[in-house]
N, C-alpha and C positions, 0 to 999 in steps of 0.2 A: 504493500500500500504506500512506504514511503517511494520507491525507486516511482511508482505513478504517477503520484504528485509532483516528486523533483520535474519527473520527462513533462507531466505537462510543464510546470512551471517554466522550463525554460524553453519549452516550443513556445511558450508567450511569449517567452523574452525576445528568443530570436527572431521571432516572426515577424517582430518590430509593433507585436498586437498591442503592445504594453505604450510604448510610446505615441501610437495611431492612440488606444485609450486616451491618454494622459491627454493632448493634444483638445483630446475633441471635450472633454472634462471645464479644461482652461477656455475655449470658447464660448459655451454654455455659461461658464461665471461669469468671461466678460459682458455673456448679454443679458446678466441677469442686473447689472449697472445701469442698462438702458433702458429704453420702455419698450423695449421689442426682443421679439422670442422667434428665432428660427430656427426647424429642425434642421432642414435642407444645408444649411452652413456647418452647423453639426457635424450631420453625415461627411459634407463634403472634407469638410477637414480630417475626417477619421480616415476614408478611405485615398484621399491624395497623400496623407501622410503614410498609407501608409504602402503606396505605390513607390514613393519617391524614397525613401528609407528602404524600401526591398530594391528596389532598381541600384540605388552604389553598391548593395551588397552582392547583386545579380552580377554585375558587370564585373568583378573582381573574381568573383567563381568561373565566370566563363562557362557556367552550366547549365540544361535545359532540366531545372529541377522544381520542386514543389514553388518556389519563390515565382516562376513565370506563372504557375496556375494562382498564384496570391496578386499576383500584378496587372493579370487579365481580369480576374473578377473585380479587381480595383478601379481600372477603368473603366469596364463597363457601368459601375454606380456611378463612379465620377459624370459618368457621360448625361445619364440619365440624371443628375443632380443639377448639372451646373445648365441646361437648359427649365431646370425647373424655376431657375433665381429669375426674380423681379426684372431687375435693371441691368442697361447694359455697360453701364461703366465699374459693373461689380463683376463682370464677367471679362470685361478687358482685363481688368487686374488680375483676376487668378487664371488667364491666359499666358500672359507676361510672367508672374510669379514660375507659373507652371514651366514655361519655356525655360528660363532660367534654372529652374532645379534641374531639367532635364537636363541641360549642356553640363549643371553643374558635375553632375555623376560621367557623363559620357564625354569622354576625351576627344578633342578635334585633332586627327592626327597625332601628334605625341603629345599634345597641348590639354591641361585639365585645371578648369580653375580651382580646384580641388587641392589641388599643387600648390596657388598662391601663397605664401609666406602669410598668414594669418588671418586670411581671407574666410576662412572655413565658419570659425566660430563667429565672425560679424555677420555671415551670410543666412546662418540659422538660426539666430535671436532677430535679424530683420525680416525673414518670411513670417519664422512664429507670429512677430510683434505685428507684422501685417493683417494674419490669417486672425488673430483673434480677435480683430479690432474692425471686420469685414462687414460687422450688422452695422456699423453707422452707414457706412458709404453704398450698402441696399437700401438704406432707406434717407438716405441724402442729410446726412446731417453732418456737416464739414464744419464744426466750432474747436474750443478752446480744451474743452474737454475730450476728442478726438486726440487732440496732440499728445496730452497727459497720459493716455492711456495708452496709446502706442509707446510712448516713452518709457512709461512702466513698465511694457510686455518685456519691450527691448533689451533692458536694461535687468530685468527677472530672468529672463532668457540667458542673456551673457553671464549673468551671475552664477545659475545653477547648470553653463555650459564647460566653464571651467575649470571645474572639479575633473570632467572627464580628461580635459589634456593632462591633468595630474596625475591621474591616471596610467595612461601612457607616458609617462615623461621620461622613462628609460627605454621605452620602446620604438619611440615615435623617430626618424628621420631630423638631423639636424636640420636641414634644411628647409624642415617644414616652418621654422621658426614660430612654435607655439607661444602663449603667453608666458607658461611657466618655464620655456627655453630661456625666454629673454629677460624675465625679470627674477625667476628661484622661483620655488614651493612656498616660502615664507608670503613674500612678498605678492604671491598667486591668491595665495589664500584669503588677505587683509584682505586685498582686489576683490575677490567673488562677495566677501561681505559688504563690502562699502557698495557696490552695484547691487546688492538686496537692500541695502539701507536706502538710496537713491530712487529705487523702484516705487518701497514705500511711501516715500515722500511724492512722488507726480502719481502715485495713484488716490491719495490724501489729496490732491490737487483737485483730481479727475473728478472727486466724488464730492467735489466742496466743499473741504473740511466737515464733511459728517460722520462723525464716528460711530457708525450702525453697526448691527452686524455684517454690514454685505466688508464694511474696513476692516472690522476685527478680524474674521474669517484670513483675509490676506495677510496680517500681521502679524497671527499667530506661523500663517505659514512662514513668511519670511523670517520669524523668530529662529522656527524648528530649521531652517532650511539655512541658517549662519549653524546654528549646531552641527546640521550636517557636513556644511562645508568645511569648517575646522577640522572633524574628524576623518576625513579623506584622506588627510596623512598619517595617518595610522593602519590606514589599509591600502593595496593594491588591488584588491578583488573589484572587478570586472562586476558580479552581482550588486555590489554596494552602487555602485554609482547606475548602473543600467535598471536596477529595482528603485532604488530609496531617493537618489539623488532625482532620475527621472520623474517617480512620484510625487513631488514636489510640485508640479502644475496640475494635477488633477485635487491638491488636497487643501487647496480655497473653496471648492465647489464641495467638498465634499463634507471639509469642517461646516458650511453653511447649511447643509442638506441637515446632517444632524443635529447642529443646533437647532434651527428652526423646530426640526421634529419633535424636540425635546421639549423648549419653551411653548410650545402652540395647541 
């Protein structure tokens, strides 16, 4: 029963189901900030994440294995999603987004921006901070609070993205010039906090200085989620930061879900 559990567990993991989850969790909260509630953005974000997270891994295998039958049935929802949205400058963008993740995975020639010298971790806190921040700009609201909010995802994003280069930081290619290549583990880690502490604050912006529960929810996260990140140096395990560290976007919506349920 244990070896069960473990194999599922980590067919979650690898399947990138966990991160496609987490993903579509943090969108859900962000639009539970706003006065509007989409599934279709939801979904869309579950299953393009979790296309574009199988496709770099696709493409580095080189193989025709269960990931092409997870990338096929990803597109086909994608397909059938993103003609479902409203408007059409919601559908530019996660055209555009889309285009880019694709090149980002598949090398032009010997060319991969994937490759860029710390290009990686800016390019996946800016789609994230895009994709979660998608229900304003379906429903056309371009203010002051759009910006906050993006700012926050962004900056939430880079924060609990970092841990993983620390992760790899004996493994990874100099050349890739990671954060913690360039500045130490020490100095990585301040980093990933102060970019949760910064997050807090523009999302305390976003929300008008109202300190509800929809603030608390995100503050405990960021609390637990400087804990985590300290502790990252303490472990190299690959589960720690692909489980706990990645769960960290699904657990504003989820600390909310139970509160509520609790208080109500």
């Amino acid at each position: 029963m244990r070896q069960f559990s473990s194999h599922i567990y980590r067919t979650f993991i690898t399947s990138q189901a966990w991160v496609a989850f987490c993903v579509a969790l943090l969108v859900w909260y962000f639009q539970l900030g706003s006065a509007w509630y989409s599934a279709t953005l939801i979904w869309m974000s579950f299953f393009s994440t979790l296309f574009a997270y199988n496709l770099a891994y696709w493409i580095e295998e080189k193989l025709f294995n269960w990931r092409m039958l997870v990338m096929i049935i990803s597109v086909i929802f994608c397909i059938y999603l993103f003609f479902n949205l409203e408007h059409l400058d919601t559908q530019v963008l996660l055209i555009v987004m889309g285009l880019i993740s694709i090149f980002y995975s598949i090398p032009y020639r010997s060319f991969k921006l994937r490759k860029i010298p710390g290009f990686k971790i800016f390019w996946i806190a800016l789609v994230w901070a895009v994709t979660v921040c998608l229900i304003y700009v379906e429903n056309h609201t371009y203010n002051t609070a759009l910006l906050w909010y993006v700012l926050s995802a962004f900056t939430f994003i880079l924060g609990i993205t970092i841990p993983f280069d620390l992760r790899d930081y004996y493994t990874d290619h100099q050349s890739l010039r990671t954060i913690p290549q360039r500045i130490g583990i020490e100095k990585s880690i301040q980093l990933s906090i102060i970019l949760l502490l910064v997050s807090l604050i523009c999302f305390s912006l976003a929300n008008q200085m109202q300190f509800n529960l929809y603030f608390y929810a995100f503050a405990l996260t960021i609390f637990i989620g400087m804990i985590l990140c300290y502790l990252q140096k303490f472990t190299a395990s690959k589960w720690y930061t692909a489980f706990w560290i990645e769960g960290l976007s699904a657990m504003p919506f989820i600390i909310f879900k139970i509160v509520s349920a609790l208080i109500s």
